[in-house]
N, C-alpha and C positions, 0 to 999 in steps of 0.2 A: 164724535167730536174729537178732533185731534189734540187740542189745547197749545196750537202753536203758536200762538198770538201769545200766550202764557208764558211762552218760549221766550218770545222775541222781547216782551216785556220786559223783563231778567235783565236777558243780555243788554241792552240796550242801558237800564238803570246799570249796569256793569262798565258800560264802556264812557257809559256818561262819568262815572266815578274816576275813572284812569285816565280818561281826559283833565279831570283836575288837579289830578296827581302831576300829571306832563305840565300843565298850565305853571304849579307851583314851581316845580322843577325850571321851564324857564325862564322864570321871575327871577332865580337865583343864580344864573348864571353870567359869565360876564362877554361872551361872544361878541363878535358883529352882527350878530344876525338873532339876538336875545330881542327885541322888539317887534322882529317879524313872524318868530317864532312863537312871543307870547300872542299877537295879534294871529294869527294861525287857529294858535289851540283854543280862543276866544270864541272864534266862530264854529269850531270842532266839537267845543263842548254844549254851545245852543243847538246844535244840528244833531244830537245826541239824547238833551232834553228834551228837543222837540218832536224826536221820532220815539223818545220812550211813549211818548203824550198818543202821540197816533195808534201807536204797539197797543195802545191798554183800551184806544174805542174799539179797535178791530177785535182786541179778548172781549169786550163785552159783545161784541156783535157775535163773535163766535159763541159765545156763551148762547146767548139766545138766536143761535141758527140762523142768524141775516148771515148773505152774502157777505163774507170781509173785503171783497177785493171789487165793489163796486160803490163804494161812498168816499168822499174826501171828509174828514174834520167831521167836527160835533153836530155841527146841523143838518147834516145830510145820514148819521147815526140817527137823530131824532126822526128826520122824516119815517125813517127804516119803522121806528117804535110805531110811528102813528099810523102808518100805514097797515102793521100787523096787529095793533090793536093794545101791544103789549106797555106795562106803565114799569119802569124802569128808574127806582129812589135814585141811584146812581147820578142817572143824565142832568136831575135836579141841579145836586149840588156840582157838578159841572159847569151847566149852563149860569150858574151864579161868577162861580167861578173866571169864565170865559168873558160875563159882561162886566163885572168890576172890575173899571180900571185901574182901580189900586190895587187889585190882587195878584199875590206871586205867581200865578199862572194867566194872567193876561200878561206882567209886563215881560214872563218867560217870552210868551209866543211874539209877542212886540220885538223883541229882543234878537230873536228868530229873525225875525221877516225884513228886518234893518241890515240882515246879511246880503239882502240884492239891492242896495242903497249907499249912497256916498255922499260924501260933505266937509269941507274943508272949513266948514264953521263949529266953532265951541258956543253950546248950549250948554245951560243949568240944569239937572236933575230934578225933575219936578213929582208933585204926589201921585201922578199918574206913568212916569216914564222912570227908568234905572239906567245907573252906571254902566251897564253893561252894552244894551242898547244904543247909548251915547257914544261911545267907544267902539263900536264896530259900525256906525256910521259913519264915523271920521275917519276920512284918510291917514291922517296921521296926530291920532291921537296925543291926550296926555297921559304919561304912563304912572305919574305920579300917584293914580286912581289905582292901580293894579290891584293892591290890593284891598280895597273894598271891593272889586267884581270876583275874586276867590271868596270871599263871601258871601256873597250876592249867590252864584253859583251853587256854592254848598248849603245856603241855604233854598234853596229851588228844587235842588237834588233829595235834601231833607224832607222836604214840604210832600215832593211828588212822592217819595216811598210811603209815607206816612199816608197819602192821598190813595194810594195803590192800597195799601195792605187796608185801609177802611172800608174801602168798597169790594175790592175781595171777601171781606167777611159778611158784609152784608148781603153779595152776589150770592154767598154758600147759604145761607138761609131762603136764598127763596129754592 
């Protein structure tokens, strides 16, 4: 087992980080072009989060010797489990994960998936949906949000390391 998924994991939680870094940077600039730039790095940094997310099924898949390079997303990981027989605590708290819609990791991937989506209407942030989401569906945004989605973000980023390193320790027990 190579552990390159392990790899990509890292990197990925790495790049997602310096995307926020460039996000905050520019929030504070005064350009022509500071708006499309933050809008840029907006969708830079879900495309980052959301590919750490994938990075860490395909380490579990690696972990336990499934093919990584023939499933999309969590359910198609699970089928892999059920198939092989194997019970995986991991996929649980995932799958919880994944269906409540209040949780930072569903409106992560929501958030994610509003990047192939447009709309030139303003919606309210509701208990199931985020700022950030909201903002990268809109054509042209309100920027006045900005900064609640650098936190939005960092806290997404916080959640998944934290989410990462819990199930890595548990992965090393079995």
């Amino acid at each position: 087992m190579s552990g390159i998924y392990l790899a990509r994991t890292n990197q990925k939680l790495n790049f997602s980080r310096i995307h926020i870094e460039a996000l905050k940077e520019a929030q504070g600039t005064t350009g022509w072009s500071k708006h499309a730039l933050i809008e840029s790095y907006n969708e830079s940094v879900l495309f980052h989060l959301a590919s750490t997310y994938d990075a860490f099924l395909r380490e579990v898949a690696e972990l336990y010797r499934f093919d990584t390079e023939t499933f999309v997303g969590y359910r198609a990981l699970m089928e892999q489990f059920e198939k092989s027989g194997f019970e995986g605590a991991e996929l649980n708290e995932l799958g919880q994960l994944e269906k409540d819609h209040t949780s930072w990791l569903h409106k992560m991937l929501a958030a994610y998936e509003a990047c192939w989506h447009g709309s030139d209407k303003r919606v309210p942030v509701t208990e199931t949906s985020s700022v950030s989401e909201i903002h990268v569906v809109q054509v042209n945004p309100d920027h006045a949000e900005d900064g609640q989605i650098i936190v939005e973000y960092e806290g997404w980023l916080n959640e998944m390391r934290a989410l990462i390193e819990r199930l890595r320790n548990g992965m090393q027990e079995w």
